[in-house]
Each structure stands twice: as structure tokens, then as C-alpha cells.
N, C-alpha and C positions, 0 to 999 in steps of 0.2 A: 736927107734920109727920108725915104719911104715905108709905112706902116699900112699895109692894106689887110684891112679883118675880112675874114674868109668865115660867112657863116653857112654850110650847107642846107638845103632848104630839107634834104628826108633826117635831119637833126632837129634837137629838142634846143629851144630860143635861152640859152643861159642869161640870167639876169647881170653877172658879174665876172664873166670868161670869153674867151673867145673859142668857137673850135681849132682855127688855122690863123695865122701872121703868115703875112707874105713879108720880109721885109728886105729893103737894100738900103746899104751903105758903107760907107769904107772903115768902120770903125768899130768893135764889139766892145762892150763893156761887161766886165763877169762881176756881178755883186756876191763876195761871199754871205752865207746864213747869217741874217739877222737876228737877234736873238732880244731877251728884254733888258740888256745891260745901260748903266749910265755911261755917263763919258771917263769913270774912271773906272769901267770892268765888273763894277756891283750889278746884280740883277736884281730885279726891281718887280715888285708887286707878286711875292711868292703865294703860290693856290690861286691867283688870280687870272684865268685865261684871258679875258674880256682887255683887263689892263697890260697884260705881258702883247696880245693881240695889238692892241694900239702903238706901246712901244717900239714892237718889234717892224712895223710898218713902218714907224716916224724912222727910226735908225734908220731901215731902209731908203727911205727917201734921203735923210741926212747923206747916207754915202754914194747915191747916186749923183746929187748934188757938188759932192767933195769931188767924183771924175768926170766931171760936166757935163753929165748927161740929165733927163727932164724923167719925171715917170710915164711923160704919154710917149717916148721912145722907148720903154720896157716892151718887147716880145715875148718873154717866157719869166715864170715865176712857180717856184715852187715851196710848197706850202706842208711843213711838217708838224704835225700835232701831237702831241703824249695823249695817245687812249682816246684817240678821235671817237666824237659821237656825232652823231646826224644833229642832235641840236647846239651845238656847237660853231654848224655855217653860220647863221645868223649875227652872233660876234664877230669870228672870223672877217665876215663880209665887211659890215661898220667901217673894220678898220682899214682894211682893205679901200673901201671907197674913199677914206678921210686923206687917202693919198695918192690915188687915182683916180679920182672923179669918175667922169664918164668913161675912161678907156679903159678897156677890157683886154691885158694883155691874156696872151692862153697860161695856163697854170695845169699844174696836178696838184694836190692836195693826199698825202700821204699819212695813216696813221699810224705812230709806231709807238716802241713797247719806254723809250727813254729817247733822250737828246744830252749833251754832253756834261750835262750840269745835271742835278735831278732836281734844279728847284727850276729850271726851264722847260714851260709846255709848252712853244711854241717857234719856230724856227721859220723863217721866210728868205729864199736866196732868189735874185737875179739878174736875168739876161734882157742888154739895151744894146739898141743898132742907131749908132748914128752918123754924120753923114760925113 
């Protein structure tokens, strides 16, 4: 599996995204929306974006892990937040980093009015290419 980050140079140098993944391999992995649930369905850390952020990245990583894939094979990830605000990335990011380090797969970051639970602010789904 191949993961080639494509940063365009008349673009702005994102700290924690990619603009473009090139990526090849014979294998997709679809992570559905993580959320800030435990292992038995309870959500966790209600009004807490910061903690529900952390969670929601660890589960993520958890279920990549569970279909054998790594986080630095993640290509796309998409990032939903209840009532997003500009200061908000900053958490966001944290957690974000605490499970992908240096690799920056590409991402959107979407904010919306609820997510399927109303004690959930925070939702993260994704896509890994492996080989």
C-alpha cells in the first residue's frame, strides 16, 4: 500500500490535513462514525467536546485496528461536530494527533445542527487503503 500526500504549492500549508492522498492498494477499509461511546454503547463525557474528541479518535483507532489496518493507512476522514466553532479546532486537532501523529490523512470537517444521540458532539468516520 501506497500513501502519497499531494500538497499543492498555490495552497495554504495545513498543520494537521492533507490537501490530496494519492493512494494504491488492493484493499479499502470503511470505518463507520465514531462516536464517544464505551465498549458497551454508553456515551461518555456528556458537554464535554474536548473528552468526547479524544474518545471518539481512540474508538476510531480501536476499529481500525480490529480490520487490520494502521492509522497512517487512513486516506480520508471525516469530522462532524454539533455547533462547530472556529475555536473548537484546537481540541479537535489534540485528538486527532494522539492517533495519528504525523500523518495527515485529507479530512472535511463538517458542522451540524445534532448527531444521533443528543448527548453526542462529536462524530469521526474513516477511509484506509491497504495493500
Amino acid at each position: 500500500m501506497t500513501i502519497t500526500i499531494i500538497e499543492p504549492e498555490d495552497l495554504d500549508k495545513p498543520k494537521t490535513y492533507s490537501h490530496a492522498i494519492v493512494a494504491t492498494g488492493s484493499r479499502l477499509v470503511f470505518i463507520a462514525g465514531q462516536v464517544s461511546d464505551d465498549a458497551d454503547g454508553n456515551p461518555l463525557f456528556p458537554d464535554d467536546l474536548a473528552a468526547q474528541a479524544r474518545q471518539a479518535f481512540t474508538n476510531l483507532g480501536h476499529a481500525l485496528t480490529a480490520a487490520g489496518a494502521r492509522p497512517d493507512q487512513v486516506a480520508k476522514i471525516t469530522i462532524y461536530v454539533v455547533g462547530h466553532r472556529r475555536e473548537y479546532l484546537s481540541v479537535i486537532e489534540e485528538a486527532r494527533v494522539a492517533v495519528f501523529g504525523d500523518h495527515k490523512p485529507t479530512d472535511t470537517l463538517i458542522g451540524v445542527q445534532s448527531l444521533a444521540r443528543t448527548d453526542y458532539l462529536i462524530e469521526v468516520d474513516a477511509i484506509a487503503v491497504l495493500a
